[in-house]
C-alpha positions in Angstrom: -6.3 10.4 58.9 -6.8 9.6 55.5 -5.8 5.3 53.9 -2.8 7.5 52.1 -1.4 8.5 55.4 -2.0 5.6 57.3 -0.5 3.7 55.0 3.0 5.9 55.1 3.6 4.7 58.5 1.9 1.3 59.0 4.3 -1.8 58.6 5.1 -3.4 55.7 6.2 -6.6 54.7 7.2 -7.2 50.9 8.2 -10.5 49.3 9.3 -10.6 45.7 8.7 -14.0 43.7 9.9 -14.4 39.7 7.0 -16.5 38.3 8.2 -18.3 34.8 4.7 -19.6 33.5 0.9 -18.5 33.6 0.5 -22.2 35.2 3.1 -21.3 37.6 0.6 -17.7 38.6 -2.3 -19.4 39.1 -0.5 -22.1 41.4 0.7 -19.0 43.6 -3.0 -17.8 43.8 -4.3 -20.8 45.0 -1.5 -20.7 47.5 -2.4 -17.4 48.7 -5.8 -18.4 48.9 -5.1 -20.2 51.8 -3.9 -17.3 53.6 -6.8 -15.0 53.0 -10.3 -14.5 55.4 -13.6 -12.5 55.6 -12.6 -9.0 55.4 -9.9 -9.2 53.5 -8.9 -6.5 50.6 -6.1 -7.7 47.9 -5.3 -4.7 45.1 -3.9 -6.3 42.2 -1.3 -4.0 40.2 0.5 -4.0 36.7 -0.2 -2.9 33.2 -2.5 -4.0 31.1 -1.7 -7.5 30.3 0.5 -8.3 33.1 -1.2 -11.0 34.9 -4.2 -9.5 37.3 -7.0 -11.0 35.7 -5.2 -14.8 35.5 -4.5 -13.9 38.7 -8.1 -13.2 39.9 -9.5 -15.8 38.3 -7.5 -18.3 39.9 -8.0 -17.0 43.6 -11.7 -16.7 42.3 -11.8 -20.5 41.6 -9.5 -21.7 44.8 -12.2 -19.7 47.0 -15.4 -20.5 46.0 -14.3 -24.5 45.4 -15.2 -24.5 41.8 -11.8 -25.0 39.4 -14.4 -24.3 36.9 -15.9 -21.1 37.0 -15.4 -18.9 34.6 -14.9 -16.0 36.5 -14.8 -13.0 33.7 -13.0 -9.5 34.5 -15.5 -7.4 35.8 -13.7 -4.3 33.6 -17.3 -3.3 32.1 -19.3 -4.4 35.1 -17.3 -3.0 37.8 -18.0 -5.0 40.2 -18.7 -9.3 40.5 -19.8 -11.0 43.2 -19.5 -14.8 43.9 -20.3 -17.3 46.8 -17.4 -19.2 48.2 -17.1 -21.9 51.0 -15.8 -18.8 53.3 -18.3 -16.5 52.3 -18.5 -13.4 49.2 -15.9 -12.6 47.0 -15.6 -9.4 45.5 -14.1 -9.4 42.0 -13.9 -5.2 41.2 -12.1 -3.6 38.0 -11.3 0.6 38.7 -10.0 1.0 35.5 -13.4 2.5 34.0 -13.5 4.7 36.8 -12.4 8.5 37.0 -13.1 8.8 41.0 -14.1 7.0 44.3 -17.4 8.5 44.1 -18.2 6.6 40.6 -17.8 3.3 43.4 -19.7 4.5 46.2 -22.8 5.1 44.1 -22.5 1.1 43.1 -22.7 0.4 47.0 -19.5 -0.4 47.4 -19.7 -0.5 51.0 -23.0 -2.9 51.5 -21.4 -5.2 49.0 -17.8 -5.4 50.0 -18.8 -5.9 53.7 -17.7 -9.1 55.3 -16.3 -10.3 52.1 -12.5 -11.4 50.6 -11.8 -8.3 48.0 -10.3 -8.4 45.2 -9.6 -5.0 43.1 -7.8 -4.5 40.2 -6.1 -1.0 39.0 -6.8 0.1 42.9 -4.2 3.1 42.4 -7.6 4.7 40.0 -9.4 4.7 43.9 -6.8 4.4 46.4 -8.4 6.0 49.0 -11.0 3.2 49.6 -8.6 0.9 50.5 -8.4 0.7 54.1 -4.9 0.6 56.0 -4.7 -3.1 56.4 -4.3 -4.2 52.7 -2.3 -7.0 51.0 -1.1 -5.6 47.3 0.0 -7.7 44.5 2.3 -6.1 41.7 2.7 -7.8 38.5 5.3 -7.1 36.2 6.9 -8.1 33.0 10.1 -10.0 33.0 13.1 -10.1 30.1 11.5 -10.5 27.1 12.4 -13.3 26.1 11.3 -14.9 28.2 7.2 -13.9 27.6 5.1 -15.7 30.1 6.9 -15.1 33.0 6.4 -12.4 35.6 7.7 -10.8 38.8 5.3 -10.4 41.3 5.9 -8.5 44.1 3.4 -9.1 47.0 3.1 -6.1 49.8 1.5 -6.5 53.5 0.5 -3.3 54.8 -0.6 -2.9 58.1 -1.6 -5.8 59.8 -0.8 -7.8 56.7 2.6 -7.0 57.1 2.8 -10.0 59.8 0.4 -12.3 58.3 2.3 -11.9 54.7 5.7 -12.5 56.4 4.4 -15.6 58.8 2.9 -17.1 55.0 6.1 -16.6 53.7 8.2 -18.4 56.1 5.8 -21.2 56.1 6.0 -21.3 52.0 10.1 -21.6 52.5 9.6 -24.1 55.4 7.9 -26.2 53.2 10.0 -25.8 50.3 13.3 -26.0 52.2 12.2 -29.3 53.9 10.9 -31.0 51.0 7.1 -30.7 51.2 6.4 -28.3 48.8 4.6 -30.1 46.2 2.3 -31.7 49.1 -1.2 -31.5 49.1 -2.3 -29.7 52.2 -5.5 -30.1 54.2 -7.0 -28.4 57.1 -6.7 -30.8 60.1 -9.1 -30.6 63.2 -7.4 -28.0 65.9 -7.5 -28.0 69.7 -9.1 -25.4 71.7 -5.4 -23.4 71.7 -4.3 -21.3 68.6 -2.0 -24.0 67.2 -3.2 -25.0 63.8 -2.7 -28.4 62.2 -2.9 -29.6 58.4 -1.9 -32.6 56.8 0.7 -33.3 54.2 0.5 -35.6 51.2 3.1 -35.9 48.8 2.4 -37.1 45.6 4.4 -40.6 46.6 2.0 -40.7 49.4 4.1 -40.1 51.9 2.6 -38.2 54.8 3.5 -35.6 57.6 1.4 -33.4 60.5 2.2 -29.6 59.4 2.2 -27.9 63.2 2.0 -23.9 62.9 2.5 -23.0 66.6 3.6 -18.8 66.6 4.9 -17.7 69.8 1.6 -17.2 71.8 1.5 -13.1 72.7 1.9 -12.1 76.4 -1.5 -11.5 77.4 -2.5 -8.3 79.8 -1.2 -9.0 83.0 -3.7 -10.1 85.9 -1.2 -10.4 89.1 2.4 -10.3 89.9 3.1 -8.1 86.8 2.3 -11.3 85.0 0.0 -12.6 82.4 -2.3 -15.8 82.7 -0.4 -18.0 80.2 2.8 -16.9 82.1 1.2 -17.6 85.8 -0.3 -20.8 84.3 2.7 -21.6 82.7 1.7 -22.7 79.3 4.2 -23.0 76.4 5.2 -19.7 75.4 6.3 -21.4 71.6 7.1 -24.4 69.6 10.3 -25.2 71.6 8.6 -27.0 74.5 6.4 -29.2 71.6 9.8 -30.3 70.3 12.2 -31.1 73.4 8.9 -32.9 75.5 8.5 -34.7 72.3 12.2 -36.0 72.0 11.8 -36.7 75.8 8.8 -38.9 75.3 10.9 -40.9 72.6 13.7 -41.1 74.6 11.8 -42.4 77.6 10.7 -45.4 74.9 7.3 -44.2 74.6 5.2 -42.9 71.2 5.4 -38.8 70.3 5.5 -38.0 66.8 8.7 -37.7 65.2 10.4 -34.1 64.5 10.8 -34.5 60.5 11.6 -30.5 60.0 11.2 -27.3 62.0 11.8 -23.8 62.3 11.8 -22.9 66.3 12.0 -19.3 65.4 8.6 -19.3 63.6 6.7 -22.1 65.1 6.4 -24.2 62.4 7.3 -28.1 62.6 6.3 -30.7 60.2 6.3 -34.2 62.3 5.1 -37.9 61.9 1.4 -38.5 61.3 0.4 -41.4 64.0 -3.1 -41.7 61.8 -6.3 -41.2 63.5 -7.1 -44.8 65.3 -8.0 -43.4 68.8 -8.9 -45.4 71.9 -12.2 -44.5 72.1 -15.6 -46.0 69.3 -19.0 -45.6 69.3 -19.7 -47.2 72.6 -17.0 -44.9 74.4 -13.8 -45.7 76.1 -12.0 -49.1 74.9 -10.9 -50.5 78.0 -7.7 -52.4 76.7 -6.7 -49.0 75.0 -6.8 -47.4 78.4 -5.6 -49.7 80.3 -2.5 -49.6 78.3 -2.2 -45.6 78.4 -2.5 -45.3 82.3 0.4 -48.2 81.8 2.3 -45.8 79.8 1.8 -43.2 82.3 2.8 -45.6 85.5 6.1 -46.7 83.2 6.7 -42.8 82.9 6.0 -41.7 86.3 8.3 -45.1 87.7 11.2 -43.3 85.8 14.1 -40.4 86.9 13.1 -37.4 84.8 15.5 -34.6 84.1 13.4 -31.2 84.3 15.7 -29.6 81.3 15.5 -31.6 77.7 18.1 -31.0 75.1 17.0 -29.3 71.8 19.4 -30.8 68.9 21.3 -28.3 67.9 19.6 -25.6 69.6 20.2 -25.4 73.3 17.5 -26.7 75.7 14.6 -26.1 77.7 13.3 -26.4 80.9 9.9 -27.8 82.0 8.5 -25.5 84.3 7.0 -26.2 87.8 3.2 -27.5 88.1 3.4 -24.3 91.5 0.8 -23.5 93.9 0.1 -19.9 91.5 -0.7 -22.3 88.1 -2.7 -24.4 90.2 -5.0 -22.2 91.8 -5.0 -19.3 89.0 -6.7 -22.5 86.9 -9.6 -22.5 89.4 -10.7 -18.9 89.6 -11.2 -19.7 86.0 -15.0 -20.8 87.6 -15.7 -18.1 89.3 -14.0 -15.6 86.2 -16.2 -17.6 83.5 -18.6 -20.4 84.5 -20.2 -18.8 87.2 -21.0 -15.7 85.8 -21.8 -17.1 82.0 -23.7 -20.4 82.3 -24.2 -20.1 86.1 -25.2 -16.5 85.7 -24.2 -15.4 89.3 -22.0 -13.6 90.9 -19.4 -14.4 93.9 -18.8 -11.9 96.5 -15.0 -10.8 97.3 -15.4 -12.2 100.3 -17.1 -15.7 99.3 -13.9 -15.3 96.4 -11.4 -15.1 98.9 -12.6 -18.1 100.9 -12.7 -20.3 97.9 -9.0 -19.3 97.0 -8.1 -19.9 100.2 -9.9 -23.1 100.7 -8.3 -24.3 97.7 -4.5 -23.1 98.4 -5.3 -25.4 101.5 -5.8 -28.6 99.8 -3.1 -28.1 97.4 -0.1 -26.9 98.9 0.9 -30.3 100.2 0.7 -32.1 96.5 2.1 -28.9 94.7 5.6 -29.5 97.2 5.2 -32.8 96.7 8.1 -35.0 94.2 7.5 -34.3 91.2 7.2 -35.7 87.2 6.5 -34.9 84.4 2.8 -33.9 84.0 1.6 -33.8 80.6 -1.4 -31.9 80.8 -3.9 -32.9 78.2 -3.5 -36.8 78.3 -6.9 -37.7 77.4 -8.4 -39.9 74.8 -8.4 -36.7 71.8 -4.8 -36.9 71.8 -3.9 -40.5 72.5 -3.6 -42.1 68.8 -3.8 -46.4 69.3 -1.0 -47.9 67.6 -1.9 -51.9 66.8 1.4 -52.2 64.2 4.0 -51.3 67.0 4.2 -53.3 70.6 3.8 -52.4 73.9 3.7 -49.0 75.4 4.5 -47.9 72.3 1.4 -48.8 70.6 -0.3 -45.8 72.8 0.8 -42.9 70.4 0.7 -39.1 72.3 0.5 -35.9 70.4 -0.5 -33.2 72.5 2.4 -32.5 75.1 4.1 -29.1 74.8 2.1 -27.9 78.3 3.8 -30.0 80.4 4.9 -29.3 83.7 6.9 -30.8 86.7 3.7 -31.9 89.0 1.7 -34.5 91.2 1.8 -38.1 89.3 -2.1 -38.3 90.2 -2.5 -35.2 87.7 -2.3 -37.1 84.0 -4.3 -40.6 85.7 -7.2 -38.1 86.5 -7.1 -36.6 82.9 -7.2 -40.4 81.3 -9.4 -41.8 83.8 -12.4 -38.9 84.2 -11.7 -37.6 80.1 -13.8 -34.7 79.3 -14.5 -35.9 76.1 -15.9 -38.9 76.3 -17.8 -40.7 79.9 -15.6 -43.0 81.3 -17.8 -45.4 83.8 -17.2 -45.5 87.3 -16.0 -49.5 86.8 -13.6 -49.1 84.3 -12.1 -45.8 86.1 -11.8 -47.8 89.6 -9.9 -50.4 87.1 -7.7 -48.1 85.5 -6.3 -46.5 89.1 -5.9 -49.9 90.5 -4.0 -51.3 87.3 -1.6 -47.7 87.8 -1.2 -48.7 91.6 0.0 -51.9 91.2 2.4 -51.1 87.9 3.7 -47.9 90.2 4.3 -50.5 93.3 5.7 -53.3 91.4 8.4 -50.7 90.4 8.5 -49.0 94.0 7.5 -51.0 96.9 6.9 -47.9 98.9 4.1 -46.2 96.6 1.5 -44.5 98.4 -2.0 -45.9 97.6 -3.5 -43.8 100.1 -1.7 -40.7 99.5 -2.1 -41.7 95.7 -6.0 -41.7 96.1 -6.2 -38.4 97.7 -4.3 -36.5 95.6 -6.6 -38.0 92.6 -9.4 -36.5 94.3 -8.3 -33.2 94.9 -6.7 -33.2 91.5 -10.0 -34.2 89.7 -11.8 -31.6 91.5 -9.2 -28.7 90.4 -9.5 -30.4 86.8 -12.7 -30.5 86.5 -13.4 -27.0 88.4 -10.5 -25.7 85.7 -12.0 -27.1 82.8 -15.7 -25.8 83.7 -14.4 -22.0 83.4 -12.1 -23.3 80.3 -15.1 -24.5 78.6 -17.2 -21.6 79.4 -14.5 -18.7 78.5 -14.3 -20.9 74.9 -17.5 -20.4 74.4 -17.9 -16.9 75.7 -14.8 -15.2 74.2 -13.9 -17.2 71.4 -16.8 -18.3 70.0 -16.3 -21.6 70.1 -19.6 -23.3 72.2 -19.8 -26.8 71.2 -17.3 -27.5 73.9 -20.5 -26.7 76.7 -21.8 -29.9 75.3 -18.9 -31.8 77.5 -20.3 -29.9 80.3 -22.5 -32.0 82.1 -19.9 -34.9 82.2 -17.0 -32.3 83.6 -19.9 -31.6 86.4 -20.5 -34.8 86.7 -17.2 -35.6 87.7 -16.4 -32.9 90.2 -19.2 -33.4 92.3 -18.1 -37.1 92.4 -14.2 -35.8 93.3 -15.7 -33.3 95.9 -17.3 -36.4 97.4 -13.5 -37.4 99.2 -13.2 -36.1 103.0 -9.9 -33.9 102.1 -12.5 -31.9 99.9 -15.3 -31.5 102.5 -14.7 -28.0 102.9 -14.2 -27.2 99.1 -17.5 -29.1 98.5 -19.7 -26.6 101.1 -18.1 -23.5 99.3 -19.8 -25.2 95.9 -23.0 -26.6 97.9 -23.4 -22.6 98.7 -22.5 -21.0 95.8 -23.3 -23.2 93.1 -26.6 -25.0 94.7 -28.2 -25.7 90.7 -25.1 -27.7 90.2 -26.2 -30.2 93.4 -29.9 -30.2 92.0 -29.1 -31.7 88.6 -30.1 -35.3 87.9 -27.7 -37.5 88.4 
C-alpha cells in the first residue's frame, strides 16, 4: 500500500491555532519541540513566504540547544543536517525538486534514519513520507493584519494521538494558569508517568504529572492482564483521591493545584527535593519519623472508597492472594531466565507457586489498611519547615492497595535504593511496634514479625524480576545496580522459620544466589 493510501484511512488529529506575530511562531516551535523524538517526520506547508522557514529555524534552534544557530533554508542544498541533544535533525527543502527520485539519489534514506525530519514543500514528494507524519500548514491571515498566521497542525497515523494528548496538555496548562512557565524535564520512576517542573516567571513552582490511562496489557490468566491481576492504577484518579486521603489523614501528599482526570494530567505542589537519605545512606531520624507516619496511618480507621471533589470516587482495590503471588512469578518470568540464565521446570514452577500461596494466604485475609506500595526513601521528600509527621512529605502513592500493615515497614525498612543496616532496621520495627501498641494494646509483635518476613521475601523476590524485566524489555539497566542489596535482603527474610520451605525451593533453584559473598 502506497503513504497516499495509508494515509486515507489512518487517524487523524488536527488542531488549528491563529498565531498574531513571527515571535509568537517561533514560541509555538519551541513548544512543539518538546513533543517530537528520533524518527520523527514533520512536513511543513504554505506558500512561499508563509512562515516554514521561521518555523524551521526555530524547532532547528529548540533541538539542537543552540538559540543561536543560524540555521539557513536548505532550498539550494536540499538537504541540512545538524547535531542536537536528541540526536540528527534533518532540515530538507523539495521545492527544487521535480520527483522523489531527484531525493533518493541524495541518500535520503541513510541520512534521514534515526533522525527528527523536517521537510518543507513535502506535497513536491509525498510519497516519501511514511504513514505516521505530523503536518504543519501555514497560512496567511486578513491582511491587515501582516505578521500573523493560521497554522493548522495535522497528526496522521500514530500522531494523531500524540498531537491530541500535546494539545490537551497545552490547554491544561493555559486553562490553569501555567502557561507562561518554564518547564523542565523532572527525573521519572520506573512506570510511564512522566514528571516536569513548573516555574513561573514570579517563581512560583508546581510538579506537572502526565499520567495517560496505562493500556490493558495482553492478558496472561483469568482473561486478565498483569496490571489488572496486580492491580495497579489503571489512570490518574487513584493519584488524586489517595493523595486527598493522605491530607486528610494529617499527613504530607502534594497538593492537587489543577487536573484533568480524563487525560491524566495534574499539576500539584512541589515538596522540593530534601530526601531522607545523604551521602552516608539512610538518615536515621528521617526514618524513624516515616515508619512513625506509617504506625500513625496504620493506628487509624480507613475507608477503602475516597471521594474525588467533584467527580465521584474511587475505590482502593484489595492487596488479594492473585496480586500477591502474580508479583513473584515475576522471578521466575524475568530474573531467572535473564540474569540467572536458567530455566524452571513446570513442575519446580508449580511448587514454588504453591509454596508461596501457602505462606500468604493467611496475611492476604488478614485486616487490612491501606498499603502504599512504593514507600521508600525515592519518594519520601523531608520536610524541616513543617512539624511532625508532616515534615515526612510522600509523593508516590496512586498504587495503593488494602493489605498487611507489615507491607509499607518492609519497603522503608529494607529500601531498594539505598542499604539500610541491620541496626537501624531492628530500630525502625521496634520504634513501629511500640507506636502501633501505644495506640492498640493488643498489637501483635509476633504476628507483626512474621508477616515482615514473609512480606520482605515477596518484596524482594518481586522486585528481583521487576528490576530484571526493566532492564530486559525497557531498556532501562541501571536499575541491576540495586541488585545485589534486593538479594541481599531476601536471603536474610528467607532466614525466618515460616519461610523454611520457600528458602529450599531458592537453595535448589537458585544455588549462585547462596554462593555470593555476603
Amino acid at each position: 500500500m502506497s503513504a497516499d493510501a495509508t494515509s486515507k484511512t489512518a487517524p487523524r488529529t488536527v488542531w488549528r491555532l491563529d498565531v498574531a506575530t513571527e515571535e509568537a511562531t517561533a514560541a509555538l516551535a519551541q513548544d512543539l519541540a518538546t513533543f517530537l523524538k528520533k524518527g520523527d517526520v514533520v512536513a511543513l506547508a504554505g506558500d512561499l513566504g508563509a512562515g516554514k522557514t521561521t518555523f524551521a529555524r526555530a524547532l532547528i534552534r529548540t533541538l539542537s540547544g543552540d538559540p543561536a544557530l543560524e540555521a539557513p533554508s536548505p532550498t539550494f542544498t536540499l538537504m541540512q543536517v545538524y547535531e542536537g541533544d536528541f540526536g540528527r535533525i534533518v532540515h530538507a527543502d523539495f521545492y527544487r525538486i521535480d520527483a522523489a527520485a531527484d531525493v533518493a539519489e541524495l541518500g535520503w534514506e541513510e541520512v534521514c534514519e534515526d533522525a527528527i525530519l523536517l521537510v518543507e514543500w513535502a506535497e513536491r514528494a509525498r510519497e516519501l513520507l511514511p504513514p505516521d507524519h505530523l503536518e504543519i500548514r501555514f497560512s496567511f491571515a486578513e491582511p491587515e493584519r501582516r505578521d500573523a498566521r493560521i497554522v493548522t497542525v495535522s497528526g496522521h497515523g500514530a500522531f494523531a494521538q500524540r498531537l491530541g494528548s500535546f494539545k490537551a496538555l497545552r490547554e491544561f496548562l493555559r486553562n490553569s494558569g501555567w502557561a507562561d512557565a518554564r518547564r523542565a524535564h523532572l527525573l521519572g520512576d520506573a512506570s510511564s508517568r512522566a514528571y516536569e517542573t513548573l516555574e513561573k516567571p514570579n517563581g512560583e513552582r508546581a510538579i506537572l504529572m502526565i499520567s495517560p490511562a496505562r493500556p490493558d496489557g495482553p492478558p496472561i490468566r483469568y482473561g486478565k492482564s498483569y496490571s489488572a491481576i496486580a492491580r495497579l492504577a489503571e489512570n490518574i484518579r487513584a493519584f488524586v483521591a489517595v493523595g486527598e486521603g493522605l491530607s486528610a489523614q494529617g499527613l504530607s501528599a502534594p497538593k492537587i493545584l489543577a487536573r484533568d482526570l480524563d487525560e491524566g494530567l495534574a499539576i500539584v505542589e512541589d515538596l522540593g527535593r530534601e530526601g531522607v537519605v545523604d551521602e552516608n545512606g539512610p538518615i536515621p531520624e528521617r526514618y524513624q519519623e516515616a515508619v512513625s507516619a506509617l504506625a500513625h496511618l496504620h493506628s487509624r480507621k480507613l475507608s477503602d472508597v475516597l471521594p474525588i471533589a467533584g467527580d465521584g470516587s474511587y475505590r482502593i482495590p484489595p492487596y488479594d492472594l492473585d496480586a500477591l503471588l502474580i508479583e513473584v512469578e515475576l522471578l521466575i518470568d524475568w530474573y531467572i531466565s535473564h540474569i540467572a540464565r536458567s530455566m524452571v521446570a513446570s513442575g519446580a514452577r508449580a511448587v514454588f507457586v504453591n509454596l508461596w500461596r501457602q505462606a500468604l494466604i493467611e496475611l492476604a485475609s488478614a485486616p487490612p489498611t491501606w498499603t502504599l506500595r512504593d514507600y521508600h526513601s525515592p519518594n519520601l521528600i523531608w520536610l524541616p519547615q513543617r512539624e511532625g509527621l508532616r515534615r515526612v512529605g510522600i509523593i508516590d502513592f496512586q498504587d495503593c492497595v488494602l493489605g498487611h500493615p507489615a507491607y509499607d515497614v518492609v519497603s522503608l525498612a529494607q529500601d531498594a535504593r539505598v542499604t539500610v543496616p541491620d541496626e537501624l532496621e531492628m530500630k525502625l520495627i521496634a520504634h513501629y511496634a511500640l507506636a502501633r501498641r501505644e495506640a492498640d494494646p493488643d498489637f501483635d509483635m509476633a504476628g507483626f514479625a512474621k508477616a515482615y518476613a514473609i512480606l520482605g521475601a515477596q518484596r524482594a523476590t518481586k522486585i528481583m524480576g521487576i528490576f530484571a524485566r526493566l532492564d530486559l524489555r525497557d531498556g532501562k539497566p541501571h536499575y541491576l545496580t540495586h541488585l545485589p542489596r534486593v538479594e541481599i535482603y531476601l536471603k536474610k527474610s528467607l532466614r525466618h522459620p515460616a519461610l523454611t520451605e520457600i528458602k529450599a525451593w531458592y537453595e535448589s533453584n537458585l544455588p549462585a544466589l547462596f554462593e555470593a559473598a555476603p
